[in-house]
C-alpha positions in Angstrom: -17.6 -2.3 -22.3 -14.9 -3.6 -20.5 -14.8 -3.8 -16.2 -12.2 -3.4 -14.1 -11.6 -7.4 -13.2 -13.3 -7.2 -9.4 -16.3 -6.3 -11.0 -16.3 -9.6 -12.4 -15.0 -11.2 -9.7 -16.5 -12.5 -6.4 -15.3 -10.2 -3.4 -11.8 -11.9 -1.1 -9.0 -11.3 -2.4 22.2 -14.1 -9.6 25.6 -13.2 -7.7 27.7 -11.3 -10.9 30.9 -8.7 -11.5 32.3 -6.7 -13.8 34.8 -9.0 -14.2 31.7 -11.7 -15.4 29.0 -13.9 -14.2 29.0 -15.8 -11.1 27.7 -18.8 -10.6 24.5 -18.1 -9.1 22.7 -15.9 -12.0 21.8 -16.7 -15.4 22.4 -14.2 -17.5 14.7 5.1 -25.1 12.2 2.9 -23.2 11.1 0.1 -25.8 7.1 0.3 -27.2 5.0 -1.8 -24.7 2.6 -3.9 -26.6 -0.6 -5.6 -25.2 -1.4 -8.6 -26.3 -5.0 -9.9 -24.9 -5.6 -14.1 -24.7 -8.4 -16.4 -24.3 -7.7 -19.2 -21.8 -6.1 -22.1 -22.7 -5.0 -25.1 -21.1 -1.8 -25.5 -19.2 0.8 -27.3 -21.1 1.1 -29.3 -17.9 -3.0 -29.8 -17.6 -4.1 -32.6 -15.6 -5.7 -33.7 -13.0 -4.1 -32.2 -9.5 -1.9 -34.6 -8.4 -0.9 -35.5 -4.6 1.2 -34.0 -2.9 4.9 -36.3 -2.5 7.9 -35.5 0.1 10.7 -35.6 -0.7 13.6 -36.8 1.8 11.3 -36.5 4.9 11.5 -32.6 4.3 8.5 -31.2 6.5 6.0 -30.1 3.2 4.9 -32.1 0.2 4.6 -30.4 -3.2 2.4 -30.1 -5.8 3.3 -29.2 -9.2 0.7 -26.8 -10.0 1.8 -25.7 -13.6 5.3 -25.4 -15.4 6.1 -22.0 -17.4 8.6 -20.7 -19.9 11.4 -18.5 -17.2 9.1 -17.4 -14.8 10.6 -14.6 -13.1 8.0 -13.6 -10.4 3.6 -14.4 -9.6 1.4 -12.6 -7.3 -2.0 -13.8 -6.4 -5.4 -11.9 -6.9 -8.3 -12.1 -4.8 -9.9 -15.0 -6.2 -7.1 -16.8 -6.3 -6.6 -17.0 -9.5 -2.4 -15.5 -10.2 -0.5 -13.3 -12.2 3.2 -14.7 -13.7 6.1 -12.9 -15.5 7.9 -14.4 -18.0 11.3 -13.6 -18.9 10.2 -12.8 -22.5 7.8 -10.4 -21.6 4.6 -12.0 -21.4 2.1 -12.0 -18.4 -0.4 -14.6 -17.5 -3.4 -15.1 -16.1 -3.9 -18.9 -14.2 -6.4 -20.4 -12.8 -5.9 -21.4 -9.2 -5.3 -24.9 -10.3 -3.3 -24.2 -13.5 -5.0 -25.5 -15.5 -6.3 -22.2 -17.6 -4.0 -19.2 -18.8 -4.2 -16.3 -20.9 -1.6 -13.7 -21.7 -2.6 -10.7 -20.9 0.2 -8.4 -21.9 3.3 -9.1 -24.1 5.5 -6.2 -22.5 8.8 -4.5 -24.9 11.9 -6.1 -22.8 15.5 -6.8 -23.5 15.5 -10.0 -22.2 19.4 -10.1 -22.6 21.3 -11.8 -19.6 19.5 -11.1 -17.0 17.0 -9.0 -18.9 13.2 -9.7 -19.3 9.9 -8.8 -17.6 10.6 -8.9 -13.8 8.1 -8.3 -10.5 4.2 -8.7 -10.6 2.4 -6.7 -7.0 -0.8 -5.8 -6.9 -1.8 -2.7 -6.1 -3.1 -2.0 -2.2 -6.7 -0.8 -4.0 -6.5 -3.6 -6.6 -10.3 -4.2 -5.6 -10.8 -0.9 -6.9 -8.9 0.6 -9.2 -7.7 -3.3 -10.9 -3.7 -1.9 -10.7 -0.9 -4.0 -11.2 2.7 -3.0 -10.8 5.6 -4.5 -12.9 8.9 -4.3 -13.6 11.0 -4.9 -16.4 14.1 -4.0 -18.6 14.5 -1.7 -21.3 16.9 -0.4 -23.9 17.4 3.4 -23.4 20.0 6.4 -24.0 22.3 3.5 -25.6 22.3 1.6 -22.1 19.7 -0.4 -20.5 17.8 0.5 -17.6 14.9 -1.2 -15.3 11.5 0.2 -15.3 8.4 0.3 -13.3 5.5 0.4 -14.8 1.4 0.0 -14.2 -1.5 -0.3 -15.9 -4.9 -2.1 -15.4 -6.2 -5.7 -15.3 -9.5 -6.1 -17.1 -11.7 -8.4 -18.2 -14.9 -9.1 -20.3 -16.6 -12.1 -21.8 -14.0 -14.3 -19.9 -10.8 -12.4 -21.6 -8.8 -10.5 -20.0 -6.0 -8.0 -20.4 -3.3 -5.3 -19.2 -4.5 -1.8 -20.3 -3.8 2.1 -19.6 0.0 0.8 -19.3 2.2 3.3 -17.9 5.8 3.9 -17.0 6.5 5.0 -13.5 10.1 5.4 -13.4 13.1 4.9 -14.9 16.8 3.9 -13.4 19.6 6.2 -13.8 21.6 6.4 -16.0 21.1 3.8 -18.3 24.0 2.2 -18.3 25.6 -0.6 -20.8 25.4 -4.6 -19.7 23.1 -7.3 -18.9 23.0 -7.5 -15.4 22.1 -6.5 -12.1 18.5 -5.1 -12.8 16.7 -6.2 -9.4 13.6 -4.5 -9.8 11.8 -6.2 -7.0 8.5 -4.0 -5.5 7.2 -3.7 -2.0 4.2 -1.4 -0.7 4.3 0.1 2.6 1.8 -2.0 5.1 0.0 1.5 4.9 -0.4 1.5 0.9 0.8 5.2 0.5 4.4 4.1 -0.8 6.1 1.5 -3.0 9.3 0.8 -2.4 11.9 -0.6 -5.9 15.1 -2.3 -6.0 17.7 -1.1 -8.4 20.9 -2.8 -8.8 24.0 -1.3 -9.1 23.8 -3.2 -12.9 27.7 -4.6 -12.4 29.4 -1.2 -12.2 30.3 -0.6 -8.5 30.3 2.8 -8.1 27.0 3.9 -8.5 25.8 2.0 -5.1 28.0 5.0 -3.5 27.1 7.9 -5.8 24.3 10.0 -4.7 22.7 11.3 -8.0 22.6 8.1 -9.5 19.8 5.8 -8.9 21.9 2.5 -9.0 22.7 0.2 -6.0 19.8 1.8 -4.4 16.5 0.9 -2.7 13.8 3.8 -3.8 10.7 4.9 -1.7 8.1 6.3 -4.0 4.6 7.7 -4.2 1.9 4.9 -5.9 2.2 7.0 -9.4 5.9 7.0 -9.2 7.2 10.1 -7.7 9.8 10.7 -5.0 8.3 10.0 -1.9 7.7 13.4 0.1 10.2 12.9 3.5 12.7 10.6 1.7 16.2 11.3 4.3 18.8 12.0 1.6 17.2 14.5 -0.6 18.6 17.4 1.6 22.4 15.8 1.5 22.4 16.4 -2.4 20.9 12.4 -3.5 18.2 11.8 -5.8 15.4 12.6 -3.6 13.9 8.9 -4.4 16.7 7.2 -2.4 15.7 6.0 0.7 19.1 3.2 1.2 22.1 3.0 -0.7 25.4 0.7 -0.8 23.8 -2.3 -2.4 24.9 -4.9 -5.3 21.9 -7.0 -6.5 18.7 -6.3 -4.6 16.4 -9.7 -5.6 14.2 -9.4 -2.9 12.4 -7.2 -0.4 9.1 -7.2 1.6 7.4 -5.7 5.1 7.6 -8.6 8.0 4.3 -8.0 10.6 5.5 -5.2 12.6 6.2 -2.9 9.5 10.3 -3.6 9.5 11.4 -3.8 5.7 14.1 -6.8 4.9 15.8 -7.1 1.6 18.0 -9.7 0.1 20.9 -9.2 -1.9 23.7 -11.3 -4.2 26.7 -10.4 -3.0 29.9 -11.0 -5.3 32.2 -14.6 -5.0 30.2 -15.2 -1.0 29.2 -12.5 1.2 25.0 -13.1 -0.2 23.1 -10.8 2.2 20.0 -10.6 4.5 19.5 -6.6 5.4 16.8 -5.0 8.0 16.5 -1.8 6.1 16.7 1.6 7.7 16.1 5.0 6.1 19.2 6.8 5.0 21.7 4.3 5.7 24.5 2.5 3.6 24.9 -1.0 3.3 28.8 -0.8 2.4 28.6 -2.0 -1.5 31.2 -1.9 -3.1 33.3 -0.6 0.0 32.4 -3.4 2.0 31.2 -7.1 2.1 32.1 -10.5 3.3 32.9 -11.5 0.0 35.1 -11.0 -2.6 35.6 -10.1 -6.2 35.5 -12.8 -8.7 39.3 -12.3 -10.0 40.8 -13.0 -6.4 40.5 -9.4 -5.0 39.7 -8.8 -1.7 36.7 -6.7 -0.7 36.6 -5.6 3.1 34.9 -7.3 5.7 31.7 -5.4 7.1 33.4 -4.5 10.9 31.6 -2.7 14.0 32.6 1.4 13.3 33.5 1.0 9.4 30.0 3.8 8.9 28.7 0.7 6.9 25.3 -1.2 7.9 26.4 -5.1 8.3 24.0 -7.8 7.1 21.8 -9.3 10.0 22.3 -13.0 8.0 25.2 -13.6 5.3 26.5 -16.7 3.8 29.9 -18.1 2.3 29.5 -20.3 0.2 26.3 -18.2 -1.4 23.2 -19.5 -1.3 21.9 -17.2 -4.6 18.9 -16.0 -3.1 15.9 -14.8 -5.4 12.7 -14.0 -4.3 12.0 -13.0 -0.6 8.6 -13.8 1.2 7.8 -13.5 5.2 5.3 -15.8 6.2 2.1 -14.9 7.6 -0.3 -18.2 7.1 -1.2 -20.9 9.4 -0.6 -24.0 7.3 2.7 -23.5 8.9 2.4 -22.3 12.3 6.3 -22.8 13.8 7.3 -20.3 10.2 5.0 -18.0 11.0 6.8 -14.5 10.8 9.5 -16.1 9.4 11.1 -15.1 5.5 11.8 -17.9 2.5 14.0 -16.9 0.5 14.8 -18.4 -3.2 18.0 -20.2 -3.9 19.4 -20.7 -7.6 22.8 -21.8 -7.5 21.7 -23.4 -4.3 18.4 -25.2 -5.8 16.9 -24.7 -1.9 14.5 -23.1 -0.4 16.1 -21.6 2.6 14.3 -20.0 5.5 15.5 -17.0 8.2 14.5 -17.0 11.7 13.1 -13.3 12.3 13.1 -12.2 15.6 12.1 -8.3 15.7 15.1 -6.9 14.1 17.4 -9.4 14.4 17.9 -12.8 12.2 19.4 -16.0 12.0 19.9 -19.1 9.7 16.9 -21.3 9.8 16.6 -24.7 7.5 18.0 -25.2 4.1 15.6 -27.5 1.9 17.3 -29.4 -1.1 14.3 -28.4 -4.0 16.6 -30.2 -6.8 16.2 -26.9 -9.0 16.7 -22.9 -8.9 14.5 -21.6 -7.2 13.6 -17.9 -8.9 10.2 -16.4 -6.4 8.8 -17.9 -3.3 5.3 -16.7 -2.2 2.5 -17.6 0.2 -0.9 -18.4 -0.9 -4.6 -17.2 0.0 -4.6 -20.8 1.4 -1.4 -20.5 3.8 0.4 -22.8 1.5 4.2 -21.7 0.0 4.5 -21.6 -3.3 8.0 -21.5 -5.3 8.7 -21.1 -9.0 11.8 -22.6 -10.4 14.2 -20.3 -12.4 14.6 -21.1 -16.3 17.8 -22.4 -18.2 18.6 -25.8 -16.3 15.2 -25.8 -14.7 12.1 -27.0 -15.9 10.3 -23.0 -14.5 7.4 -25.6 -12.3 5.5 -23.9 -10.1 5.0 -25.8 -7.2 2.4 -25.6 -4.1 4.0 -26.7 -0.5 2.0 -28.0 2.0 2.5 -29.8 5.6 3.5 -33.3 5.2 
C-alpha cells in the first residue's frame, strides 16, 4: 500500500507583445499522465564540489545539478526538492543532486512559452502530501494555464504524483504562446492561494472584468473563488483580487504578510508591485514602457486611478522568479526579495522596507536566470532558464 511521502519521511520540513517577442522571454484541458521513476543518478553526478566566486561577488556557488528547462523547484521537508520541467516532467532530487525520479509526466503544450510551470507545496504537506502546479494546456481552440494538485507518494523508495486534479482554469482560452505566468503563493495563514494569470499578449483582458487574464486570483486551497474577494460585487469574476497586469512571473508574502509580485513589462517599464486588494496596476493603460513597434504607452503619474510600481526598470532586467529572504546565511538580505533575471543573466535583489522598495545589487550570474529560492539551510538557490543556458541549478552561499 502506498503512504503519503511524510510517512516515510523523518519529521522537519519573458517581456513579449502582440506585435512579437521581446528580448527577455523565450518563447479542452490535455489528459495528465503520471509517469512514476526509480532514482537515478544525476547527469551531472559527482562528488559536491566547492563553492567558487566569481568577480568578488559576496556568495560562492555550487552547481548542485543541471536539468532539461527547468521552469520552477520547491523544497520538501527533508530537503530533498521538487523541479518542473518545461516538457512536463516533475522530479524528485536528492538534496545533493545526485538522485532523481520523475514523478509525474504532466499533458502540456510546451509551445513558446508553454510547458509545466510552478511547483508549492501545500501549507499541510506534512499531512495530506499536496503539491500545487501549474501548467499550460490546449483548450476551447485556445490555450489556457492551469492549476492543478494531486499527491506526492512513495513506497519501496519510488515515488509518484497521484489523485491529480485540476483546480482552475484561465479564461477564455485564448490563441498564442505567451504570457501564461502561473506563479502560486499561499496566504502566511494557509487558507488561500493566490495565481498569476497573464494577460497571454492580448491587452485588453488585464482591463476586462469577466475575463480572468492580466489578473492576480485569490482562491480557496481546492480552487474556488475565495469568499470576500473585493470585485465580485462590481460585476468581475469573483476570483479577482488585482487586475491591470501584463506578465505576472513572480509573487510571494514578505514577513509581515504584504504580497509583492513581479511583472515583464513590454520594451522597459519591468515591474516590482506591493499588491493591494481591488486595485489596478494600469496594464495596458499605463506603464513606463513602451510597445515594441515604437508606440508609446503612458507613464504611471500621481492621480491617473492606476497603482504605480514601487521598483521599475529601463533597460529591463527580465525578471523570473521572485523569493523574499528569510534565512540567516545572509543576515544584511534578510527581508529582502531576489528576483530572476533572463535577458539580464543576474540575480538582482530589492531593498524592502515595509511597503516601500528600492534597487538593491545587480549580480552578473553569466546565464538566465528562470526561479530563485531559499533553502532549508539559509542558502539561495537559482535555476538557469533553458535555450542558451545550460538549466544548472546552483546553491549560493557566503563567500
Amino acid at each position: 500500500m502506498k503512504m503519503p511521502l511524510l510517512a516515510a519521511l523523518p519529521v522537519a520540513l519573458i517581456a513579449c507583445s502582440g506585435n512579437g517577442p521581446g528580448p527577455d522571454e523565450t518563447g479542452g484541458t490535455p489528459p495528465v499522465t503520471v509517469s512514476p521513476g526509480t532514482p537515478s543518478p544525476s547527469p551531472s553526478a559527482s562528488a559536491t564540489p566547492p563553492a567558487t566566486v566569481v568577480n568578488g561577488q559576496p556568495f560562492g556557488r555550487t552547481v548542485i545539478a543541471d536539468f532539461d528547462a527547468p521552469w520552477a523547484m520547491t523544497f520538501l521537508p527533508d530537503r530533498r526538492m521538487l523541479v518542473t520541467e518545461k516538457d512536463g516532467r516533475m522530479l524528485l532530487v536528492s538534496a545533493d543532486g545526485q538522485q532523481r525520479q520523475t514523478v509525474a509526466q504532466i499533458g502540456v503544450d510546451s509551445a513558446g512559452q508553454g510547458g509545466l510551470m510552478d511547483v508549492v507545496l501545500a501549507p499541510d504537506f506534512a499531512q495530506s502530501g499536496r503539491v500545487y502546479f501549474s501548467y499550460s494546456a490546449a483548450a476551447d481552440g485556445g490555450k489556457r494555464v492551469v492549476l492543478a494538485r494531486g499527491r506526492l507518494q512513495e513506497a519501496n523508495g519510488t515515488a509518484q504524483l497521484t489523485g491529480i486534479e485540476t483546480l482552475w482554469n484561465a479564461t477564455p482560452a485564448v490563441t498564442g504562446d505567451g504570457h501564461y505566468s502561473g506563479r502560486i503563493a499561499f496566504s502566511p495563514d494557509g487558507q488561500y492561494l493566490f495565481f498569476t494569470a497573464g494577460d497571454r499578449q492580448k491587452f485588453t483582458p488585464a482591463q476586462d472584468p469577466k475575463a480572468t487574464l492580466g489578473k492576480v486570483l485569490r482562491l480557496t486551497p481546492d480552487g474556488q473563488p475565495a469568499p470576500g474577494n473585493p470585485l465580485a460585487a462590481q460585476g468581475f469574476d469573483p476570483a479577482v483580487w488585482s487586475y491591470g497586469h501584463r506578465n505576472l512571473l513572480g509573487i510571494a508574502f514578505d514577513g509581515a504578510g504584504n504580497l509583492w509580485e513581479q511583472e515583464m513589462g513590454p520594451k522597459g517599464g519591468d515591474e516590482v508591485n506591493l499588491i493591494l486588494p481591488g486595485r489596478n496596476y494600469g496594464w495596458p493603460n499605463a506603464s513606463n514602457g513602451s510597445h515594441y513597434d515604437g508606440r508609446d504607452i503612458p507613464d504611471h503619474r500621481a492621480g491617473d486611478g492606476y497603482e504605480a510600481p514601487k521598483v521599475w526598470w529601463n533597460p529591463v532586467i527580465s525578471p523570473g522568479g521572485l523569493m523574499i529572504y528569510s534565512g540567516s546565511l545572509f543576515p544584511q538580505w534578510r527581508g529582502d526579495a531576489f528576483i530572476g533575471g533572463l535577458s539580464s543573466k543576474a540575480l538582482v535583489r530589492v531593498d524592502l522596507n515595509g511597503t516601500d522598495a528600492a534597487k538593491g545589487d545587480q549580480w552578473d550570474m553569466g546565464a538566465r536566470i528562470r526561479e530563485v529560492e531559499q533553502g532549508p539551510d539559509g542558502a539561495i538557490y537559482v535555476l538557469e532558464d533553458g535555450g542558451d543556458s545550460q538549466g544548472r541549478l546552483i546553491k549560493l552561499t557566503p563567500a
